[in-house]
Every structure is written in C-alpha cells, then in structure tokens.
GUTI-871751 format. One record per residue (C-alpha): residue number from 1; chain; x, y, z. Coordinates in steps of 0.5 Angstrom, whole numbers, plus 500, padded with zeros to 3 digits. Example, Ala and Ser with C-alpha at 12.3 -4.5 7.8 and 13.67 -1.06 7.14 Angstrom:
<atoms>
1; A; 525; 491; 516
2; A; 527; 498; 514
</atoms>
This chain:
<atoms>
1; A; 444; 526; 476
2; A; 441; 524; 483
3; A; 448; 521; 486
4; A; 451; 528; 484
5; A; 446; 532; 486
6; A; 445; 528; 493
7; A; 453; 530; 494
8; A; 452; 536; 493
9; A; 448; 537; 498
10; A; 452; 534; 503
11; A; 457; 538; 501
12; A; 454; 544; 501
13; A; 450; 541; 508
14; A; 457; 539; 511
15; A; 460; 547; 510
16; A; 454; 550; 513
17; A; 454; 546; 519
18; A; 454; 550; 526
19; A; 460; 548; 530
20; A; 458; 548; 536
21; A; 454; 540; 537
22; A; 459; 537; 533
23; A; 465; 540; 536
24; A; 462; 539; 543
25; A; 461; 531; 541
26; A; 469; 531; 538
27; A; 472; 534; 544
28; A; 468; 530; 549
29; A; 470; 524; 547
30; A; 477; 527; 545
31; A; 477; 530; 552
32; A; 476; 524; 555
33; A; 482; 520; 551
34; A; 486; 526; 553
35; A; 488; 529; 547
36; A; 485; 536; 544
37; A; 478; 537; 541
38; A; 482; 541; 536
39; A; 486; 535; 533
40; A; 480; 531; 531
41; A; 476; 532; 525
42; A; 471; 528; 522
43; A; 464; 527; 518
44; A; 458; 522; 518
45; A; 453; 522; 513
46; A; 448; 516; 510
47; A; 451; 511; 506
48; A; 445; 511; 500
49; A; 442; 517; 501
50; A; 449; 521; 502
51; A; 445; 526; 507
52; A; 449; 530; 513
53; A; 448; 527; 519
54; A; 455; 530; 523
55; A; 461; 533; 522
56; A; 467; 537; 526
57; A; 472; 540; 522
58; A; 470; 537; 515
59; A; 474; 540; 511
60; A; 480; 541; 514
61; A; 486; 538; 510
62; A; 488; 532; 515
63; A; 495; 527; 514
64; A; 490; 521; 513
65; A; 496; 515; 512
66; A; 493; 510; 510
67; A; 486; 511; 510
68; A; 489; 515; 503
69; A; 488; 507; 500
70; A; 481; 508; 499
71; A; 481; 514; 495
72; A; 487; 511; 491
73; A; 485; 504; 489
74; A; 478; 506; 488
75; A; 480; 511; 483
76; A; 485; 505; 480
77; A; 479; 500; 479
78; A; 475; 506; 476
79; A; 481; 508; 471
80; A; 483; 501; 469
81; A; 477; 497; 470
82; A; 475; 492; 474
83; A; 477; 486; 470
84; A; 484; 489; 469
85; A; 490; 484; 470
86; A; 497; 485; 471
87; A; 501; 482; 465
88; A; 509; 479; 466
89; A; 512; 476; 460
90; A; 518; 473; 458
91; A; 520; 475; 450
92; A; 525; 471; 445
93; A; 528; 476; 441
94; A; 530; 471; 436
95; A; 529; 464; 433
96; A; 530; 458; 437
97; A; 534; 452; 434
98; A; 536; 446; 438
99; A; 536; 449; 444
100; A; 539; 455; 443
101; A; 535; 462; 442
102; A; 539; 466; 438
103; A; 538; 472; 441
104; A; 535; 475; 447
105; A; 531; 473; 452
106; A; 527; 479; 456
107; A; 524; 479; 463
108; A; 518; 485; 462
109; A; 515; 486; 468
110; A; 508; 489; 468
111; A; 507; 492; 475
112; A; 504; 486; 478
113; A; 505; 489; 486
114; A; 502; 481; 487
115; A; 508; 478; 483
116; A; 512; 472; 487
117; A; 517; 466; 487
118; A; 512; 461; 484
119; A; 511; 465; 479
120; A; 517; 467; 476
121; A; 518; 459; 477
122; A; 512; 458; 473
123; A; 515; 463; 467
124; A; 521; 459; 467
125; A; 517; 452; 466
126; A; 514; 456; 460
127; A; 521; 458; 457
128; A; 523; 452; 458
129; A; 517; 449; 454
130; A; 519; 453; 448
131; A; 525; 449; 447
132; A; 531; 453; 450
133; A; 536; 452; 454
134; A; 541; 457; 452
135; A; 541; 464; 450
136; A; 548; 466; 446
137; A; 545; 474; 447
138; A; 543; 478; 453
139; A; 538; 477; 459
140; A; 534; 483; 460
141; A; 530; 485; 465
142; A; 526; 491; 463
143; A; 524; 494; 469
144; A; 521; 500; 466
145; A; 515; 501; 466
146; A; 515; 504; 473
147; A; 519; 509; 476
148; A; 526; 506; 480
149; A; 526; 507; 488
150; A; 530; 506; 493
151; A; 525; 506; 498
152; A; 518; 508; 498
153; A; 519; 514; 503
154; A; 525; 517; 504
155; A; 522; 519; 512
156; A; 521; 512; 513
157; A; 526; 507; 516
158; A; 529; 504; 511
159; A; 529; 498; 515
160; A; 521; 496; 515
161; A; 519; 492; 511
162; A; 513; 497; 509
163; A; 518; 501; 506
164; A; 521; 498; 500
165; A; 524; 499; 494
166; A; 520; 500; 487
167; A; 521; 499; 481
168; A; 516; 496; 475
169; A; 518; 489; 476
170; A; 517; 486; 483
171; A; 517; 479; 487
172; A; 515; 478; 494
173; A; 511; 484; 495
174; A; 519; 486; 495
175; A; 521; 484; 502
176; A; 526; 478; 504
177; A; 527; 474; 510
178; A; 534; 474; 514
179; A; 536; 470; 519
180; A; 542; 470; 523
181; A; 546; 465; 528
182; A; 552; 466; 533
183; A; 556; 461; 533
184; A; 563; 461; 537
185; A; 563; 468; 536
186; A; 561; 467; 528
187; A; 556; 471; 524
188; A; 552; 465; 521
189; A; 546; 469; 516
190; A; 542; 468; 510
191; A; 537; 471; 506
192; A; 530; 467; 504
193; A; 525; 469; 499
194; A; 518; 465; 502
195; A; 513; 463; 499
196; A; 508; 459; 499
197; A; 510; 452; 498
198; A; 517; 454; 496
199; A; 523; 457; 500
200; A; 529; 460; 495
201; A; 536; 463; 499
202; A; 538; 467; 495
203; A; 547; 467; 497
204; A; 547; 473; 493
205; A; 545; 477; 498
206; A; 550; 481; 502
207; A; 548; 480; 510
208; A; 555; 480; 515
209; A; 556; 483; 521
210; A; 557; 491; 524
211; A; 556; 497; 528
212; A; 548; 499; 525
213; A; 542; 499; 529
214; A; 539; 494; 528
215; A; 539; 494; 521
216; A; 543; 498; 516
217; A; 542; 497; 507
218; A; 548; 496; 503
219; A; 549; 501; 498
220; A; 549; 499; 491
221; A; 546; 492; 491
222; A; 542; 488; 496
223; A; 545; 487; 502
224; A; 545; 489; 510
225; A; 549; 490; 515
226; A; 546; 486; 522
227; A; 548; 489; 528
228; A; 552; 486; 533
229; A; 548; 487; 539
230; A; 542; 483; 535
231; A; 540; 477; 539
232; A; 544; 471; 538
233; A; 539; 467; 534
234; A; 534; 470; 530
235; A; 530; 473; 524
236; A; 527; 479; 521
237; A; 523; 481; 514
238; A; 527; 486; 511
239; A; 526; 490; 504
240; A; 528; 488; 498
241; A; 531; 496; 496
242; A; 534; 493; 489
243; A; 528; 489; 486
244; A; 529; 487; 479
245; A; 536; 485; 480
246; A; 533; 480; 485
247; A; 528; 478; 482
248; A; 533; 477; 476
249; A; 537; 472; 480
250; A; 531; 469; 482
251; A; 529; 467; 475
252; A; 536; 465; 474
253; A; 537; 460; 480
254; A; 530; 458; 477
255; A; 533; 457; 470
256; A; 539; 453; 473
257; A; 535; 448; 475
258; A; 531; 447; 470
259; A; 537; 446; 465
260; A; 537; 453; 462
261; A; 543; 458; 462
262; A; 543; 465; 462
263; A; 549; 470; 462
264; A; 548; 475; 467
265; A; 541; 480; 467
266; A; 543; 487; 464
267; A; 537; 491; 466
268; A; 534; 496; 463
269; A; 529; 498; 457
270; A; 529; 492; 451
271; A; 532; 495; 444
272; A; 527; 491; 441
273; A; 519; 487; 441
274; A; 520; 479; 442
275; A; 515; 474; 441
276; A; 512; 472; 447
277; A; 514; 466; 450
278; A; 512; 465; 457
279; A; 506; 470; 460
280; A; 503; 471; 468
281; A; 497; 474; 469
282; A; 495; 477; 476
283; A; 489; 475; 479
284; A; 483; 481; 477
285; A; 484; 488; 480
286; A; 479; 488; 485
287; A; 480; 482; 490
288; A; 488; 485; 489
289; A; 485; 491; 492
290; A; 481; 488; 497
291; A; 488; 485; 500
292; A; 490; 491; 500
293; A; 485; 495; 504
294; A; 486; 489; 508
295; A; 493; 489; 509
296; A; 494; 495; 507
297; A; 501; 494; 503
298; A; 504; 500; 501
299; A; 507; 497; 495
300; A; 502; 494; 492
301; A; 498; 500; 493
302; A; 504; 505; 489
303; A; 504; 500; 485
304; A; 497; 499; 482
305; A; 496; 508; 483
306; A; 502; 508; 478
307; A; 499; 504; 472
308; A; 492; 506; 474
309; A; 496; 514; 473
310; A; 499; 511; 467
311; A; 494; 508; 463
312; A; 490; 515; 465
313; A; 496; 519; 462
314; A; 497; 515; 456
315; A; 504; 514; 458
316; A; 510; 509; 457
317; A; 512; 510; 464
318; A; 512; 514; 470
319; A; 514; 517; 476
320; A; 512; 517; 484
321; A; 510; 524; 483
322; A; 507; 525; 477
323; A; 502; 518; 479
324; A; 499; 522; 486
325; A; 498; 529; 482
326; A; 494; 525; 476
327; A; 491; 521; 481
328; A; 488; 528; 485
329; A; 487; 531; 478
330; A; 482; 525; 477
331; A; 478; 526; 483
332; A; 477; 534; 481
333; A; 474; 532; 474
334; A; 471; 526; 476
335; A; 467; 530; 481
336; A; 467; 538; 479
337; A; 463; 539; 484
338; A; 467; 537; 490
339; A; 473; 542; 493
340; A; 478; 539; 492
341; A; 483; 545; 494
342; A; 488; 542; 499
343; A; 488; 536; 496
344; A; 495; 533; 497
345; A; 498; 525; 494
346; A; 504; 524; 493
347; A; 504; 517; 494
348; A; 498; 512; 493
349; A; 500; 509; 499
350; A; 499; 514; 504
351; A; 505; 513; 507
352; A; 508; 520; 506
353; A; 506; 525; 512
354; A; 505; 530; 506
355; A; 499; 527; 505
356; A; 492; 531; 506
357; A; 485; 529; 505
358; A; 479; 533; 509
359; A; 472; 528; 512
360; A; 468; 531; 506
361; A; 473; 530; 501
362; A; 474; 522; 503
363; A; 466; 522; 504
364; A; 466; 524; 497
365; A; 471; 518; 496
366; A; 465; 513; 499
367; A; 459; 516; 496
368; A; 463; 514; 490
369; A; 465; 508; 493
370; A; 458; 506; 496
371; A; 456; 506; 487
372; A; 461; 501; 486
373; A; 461; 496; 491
374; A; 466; 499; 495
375; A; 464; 497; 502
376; A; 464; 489; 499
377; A; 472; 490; 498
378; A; 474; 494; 505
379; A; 475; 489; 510
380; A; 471; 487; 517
381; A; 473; 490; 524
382; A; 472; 490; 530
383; A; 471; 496; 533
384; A; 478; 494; 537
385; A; 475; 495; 545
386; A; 473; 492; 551
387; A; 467; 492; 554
388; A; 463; 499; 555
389; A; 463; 501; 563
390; A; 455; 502; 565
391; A; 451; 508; 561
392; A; 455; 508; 555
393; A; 455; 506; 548
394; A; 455; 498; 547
395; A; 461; 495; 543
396; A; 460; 494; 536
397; A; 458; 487; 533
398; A; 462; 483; 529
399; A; 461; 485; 522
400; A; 457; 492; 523
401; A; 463; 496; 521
402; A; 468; 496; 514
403; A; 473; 500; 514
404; A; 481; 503; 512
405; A; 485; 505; 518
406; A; 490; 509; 518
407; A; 496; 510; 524
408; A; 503; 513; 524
409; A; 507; 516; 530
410; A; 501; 522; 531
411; A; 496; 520; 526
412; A; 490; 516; 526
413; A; 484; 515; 521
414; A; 479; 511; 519
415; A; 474; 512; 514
416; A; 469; 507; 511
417; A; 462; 505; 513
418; A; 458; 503; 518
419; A; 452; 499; 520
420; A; 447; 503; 526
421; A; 444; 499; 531
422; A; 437; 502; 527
423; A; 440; 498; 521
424; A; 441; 505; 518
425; A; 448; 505; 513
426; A; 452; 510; 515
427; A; 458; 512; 511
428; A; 464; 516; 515
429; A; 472; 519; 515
430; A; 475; 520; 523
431; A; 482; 524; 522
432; A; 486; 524; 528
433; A; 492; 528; 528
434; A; 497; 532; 533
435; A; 500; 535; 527
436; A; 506; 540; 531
437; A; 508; 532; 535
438; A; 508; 529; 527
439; A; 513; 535; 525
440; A; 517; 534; 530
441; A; 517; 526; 529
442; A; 518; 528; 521
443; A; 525; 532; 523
444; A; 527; 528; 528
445; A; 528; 521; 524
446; A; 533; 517; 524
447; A; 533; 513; 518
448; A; 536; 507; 521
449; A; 531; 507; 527
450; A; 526; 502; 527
451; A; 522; 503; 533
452; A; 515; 507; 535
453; A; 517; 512; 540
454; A; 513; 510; 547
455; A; 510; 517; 548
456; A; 507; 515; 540
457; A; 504; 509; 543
458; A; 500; 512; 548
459; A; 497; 518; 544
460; A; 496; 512; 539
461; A; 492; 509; 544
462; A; 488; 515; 546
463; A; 486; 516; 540
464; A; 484; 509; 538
465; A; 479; 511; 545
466; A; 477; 517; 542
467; A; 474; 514; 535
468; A; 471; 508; 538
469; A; 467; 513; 543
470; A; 465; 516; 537
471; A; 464; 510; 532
472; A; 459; 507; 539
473; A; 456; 513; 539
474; A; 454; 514; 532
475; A; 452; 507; 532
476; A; 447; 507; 538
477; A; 444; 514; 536
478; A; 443; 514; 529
</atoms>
C-alpha cells in the first residue's frame, strides 16, 4: 500500500510541476547540443521512495525505441515468473521397433528466442538415444505457437539483422552469416550458422549474385541476392526471414549425421500428442532478460512478450498485435492508478516508431521494476563522453549508472537508475525525439537500404550530449 501510495504522489507531483525550472534545464542542455528544448522530455524521481525530483514534459507520449524493452520484459518476468524456462521438445507419434518409428516425429518449438545449433544437435543426440533411426511418417515442425512474420517490422530494412523473421520456433536469434568471394569473375557464397564451438553451412540457402543494394531477400525461401558492387571479398550477418524451415534443415543435417533419415519437414500444427522423447529447457527468464536489456535483441524481446501476452490470455497462440495491446492492458490493471492514456505497444521490442511511452509512465515502470530487482538485470553504462570542460559536471564513474538506450534515426531514450555523487538512488527516463525529422525518415524508407543517414547521425550525437548534460547534472546535484 506504500509503494502505490508513493506512486501515486509522484504522479500527482510530476503533473502539478511548474514548467519553467525543468523546462529551463531541458532547453539549456538542449540548447547547448543544438537541438529544440521542445524535443527533450524526461522525469527524475528517487529510487526508494519514488519521490519527485524533476521532470520536463512528463506525460508527453514519446517513441521510446528500445528503452520500451523495460516495460515489456518487466511485465514477462511478472506474468511468467521468474523461474520460467522456454521448452522445445521432439515427440514420436508412434511406436518404435528396430530402429524404426512407425509414425511422426514432431520438432515443437517453445518460443525459446535463446535457441541455437548446439541445441537442436542436443535434441537430435536424444532421438537417436530413443533408438530411432528412421521415420516411415512426417517430419513435422510445429511452429505454431506464435504468430509467422517475415520480418519484425515492416519499416525497418529487410536486410538488418535486428529485423528478423519470426515464428514460434527459432535458432540462432534467427540470423545467419554469409560470406562471399570474387573469383576470375565468379561469385563464390556461402551461408553459415555459427555458434559456439560449432559451425553448420547451410547449402540450401540461396545466395547468388544481382543488381540489390547491397542486399535483397528472396522471396518464398531463404536466400539473398548480393549486389555485384559488393566488395570482392566479405561477409555479413543477415536475417534468417524463414526461421522454422531453417531450423528444420538444421535438425535434418544434424539427423543425417548421426545415422537418422528424416523425409522432408511439413511445417505446420501436429494433427496429434506424441510421447516426448527428446526435450531443451532454456536458461531461467531473468538472466535471458538481462541479455536482452544488455544487447538489446528485438527478437528475443517479441518473443518473450508474445508467450508472456499468451499465457496472460490463456491462448494457444498469438499475434504480434494482439501480444503489445495485452501487454498495455497489463500495465493499466497492474497499476490503476497510473494514466496510462496514450500508451502504444505494437511490438515488445520497441523497434516500431508507432511506439509511445511518457517519462511518468517508464517511471512507473521502474518504480515497479526497483521492487523486484529490476536495477541487478539492467546493464552497467558508461555515461559515453569525455572528460568535462572547467565548471562542469565531472563524468560518471564506472558503475553509477544502469540503463536501456534506446536509438534510431531521431530518436533517443534512456531509462533506468542512476547513483548520485551523495550515494542517493535515483530512478529516471530522458526521451529525445525530433518527431517531424522521424516521420519524415518513416515515409521516405527504402526497405533495401542499410545505412543511417549522416544528417541522423550528427542528431544522434547531439542528443547523446544533451542526456549526458543532464545525467552529470543530476548526478552532481542531487
């Protein structure tokens, strides 16, 4: 009753703030990293007792890119529990004499974002220690349990890596490395899946050579067309846009090896239960989510919202969309008392600029988060500048400050905690957004361009200058 009463006055507080102190520390350092005082929104609070501290523009909605991880791994742990592991299993659909399994043999994937090559190598280990090595029915590969997407977000390039396809079954964070050489003229490519100890090429995957810049998909299986302006020799991680057949090959070629035949994969739902014969549990959900606050991998991070939205709904399956409005609708019930009015998820990754968050609602994120153990899963920064010029705040030293960035073309955020030079806890979220510069960016993509643009860049780098000004100060001052 405390902790939604300390809330509640921070919100009630963060509301009622006059303007004009806040607005004049957000546009002096806005001012001087040349951007807009009106771009920059944020709120300061403390850590244990959720009091106010400072706040400009808190309860502006704000695209939050991937600062929107907090509040969608946060509300997974909470909803799945934190000793929640992700469960792939192999089932025979039949009995097994001399070898041979009269029946099917069914790959289920468990929404296992961590899954990799070494463990579907693991799962074929185990069906071969069950005695099989022959199936005289189907290969499936039941993917079902979530949504198939050919890419996380449609405005994103299709060539990043961070923009993968999805489904309910996925390997090597769905991304594969290719490598090409020029040779008298001839393309010589090669796609790879690498992991840790263990390289798989994977010869079904169509890589030859075109006109794309620098990449382009194929459509209908998993392949890429290289652009012959590609340097003469290199390599690139690029996303596996078809994840379960991938993965299936993968499971096949790891089947072939160890002296099991398996007809080619039909993927889809099983028609029926199997007893399971081999089974991988997935590390426990907090030290996945801690990667992913580190790393900050969109795939994991839709993923583990999807089965978090799922088991919230008592669903079989379930969509992209459907899993960003449940994950919203959790936060308004978790927290009644919190206006979460302009609230927007579409994805739990934050990679869609459709996304919207205000200062107070991440700070209610954190406030939350701070119960929990929160601040042990989000990673060490550095506050990212050199040293301080005479009369200004000093740097932050290593370990003060534990944060999710956020950053896309004209877009910044920061949220976390944050360790005061008194020893004070102080919790906040710093939005930076040039939303006219995003819009423009969203309706001018090219889907087959990579690169950020250098007038993005340079914004960026002011940004980053205005919410180190701001972290020293705070730092220095409270």
């Amino acid at each position: 009753m405390m902790r939604l009463f300390r809330l509640f006055l921070l919100l009630v507080l963060a509301a009622s703030l006059p303007a004009h102190a806040a607005s004049a520390q957000a546009g002096a350092a806005a001012t001087r990293s040349g951007l807009p005082a009106g771009d920059v929104a944020y709120i300061l609070f403390d850590a244990q007792s959720g009091q106010l501290i400072d706040a400009a523009q808190p309860t502006r909605p704000m695209i939050p890119a991937s600062t929107m991880k907090v509040a969608s791994m946060l509300a997974a742990i909470e909803i799945l529990g934190a000793d929640h592991r992700f469960t792939t299993v192999v089932t025979a659909g039949g009995s097994i004499a001399g070898g041979v399994l009269n029946g099917d043999l069914a790959l289920i994937g468990g929404g296992d974002p961590t899954l990799d090559i070494n463990d579907l190598a693991d799962l074929v280990r185990q069906v071969r220690q069950a005695g099989i090595t022959r199936v005289t029915g189907r290969f499936i590969v039941d993917d079902t349990v979530l949504q198939a997407l050919p890419f996380l977000d449609p405005l994103q390039p299709l060539a990043a890596s961070y923009n993968p396809g999805l489904t309910g079954l996925a390997v090597n964070f769905n991304a594969l490395r290719v490598s090409w050489q020029t040779r008298q003229g001839r393309l010589d490519a090669r796609a790879d899946a690498v992991a840790e100890g263990r390289n798989v090429t994977l010869p079904w995957v169509d890589v030859s050579e075109g006109a794309a810049m620098p990449y382009r998909p194929v459509d209908g299986h998993e392949g890429w067309i290289l652009s012959s302006r590609l340097p003469d020799k290199g390599s690139d991680l690029l996303p596996i846009r078809y994840p379960s057949a991938t993965a299936a090959e993968i499971f096949r070629s790891f089947a072939r090896d160890a002296g099991i035949a398996l007809p080619a994969p039909s993927i889809g739902p099983r028609t029926a239960e199997g007893t399971i014969i081999a089974r991988h549990d997935s590390e426990t959900l907090p030290v996945i989510v801690t990667r992913v606050l580190k790393y900050s991998n969109n795939l994991s991070a839709e993923m583990i919202g999807m089965m978090a939205a799922r088991q919230a709904l008592g669903r079989s399956s379930i969509t992209q969309g459907e899993a960003g409005r449940t994950l919203a609708a959790w936060w308004a019930q978790k927290q009644p008392q919190v206006d979460w009015s302009g609230l927007s998820i579409p994805g739990a990754s934050g990679l869609s600029t459709a996304a919207r968050i205000s200062p107070v609602q991440m700070a209610a994120v954190l406030i939350e988060g701070n119960r929990i153990g929160l601040p042990a899963l989000m990673p060490e920064r550095p506050d990212g500048g050199a040293e301080a010029d005479a009369g200004e705040p000093p740097p932050l030293a290593a370990g003060r400050l534990r944060a999710k960035t956020g950053t896309m073309g004209y877009v910044r955020g920061l949220a976390g905690y944050l360790s005061a030079n008194s020893g004070r806890q102080l919790g906040f979220a710093i939005f930076i957004v040039d939303e006219a510069q995003r819009a423009a960016a969203d309706a001018a993509t090219d889907p087959y361009v990579l690169a950020v643009s250098q007038p993005a860049r340079r914004w960026l780098g002011r940004a980053r200058a205005a919410e180190r000004e701001l972290l020293r100060q705070w730092a220095t001052a409270y």
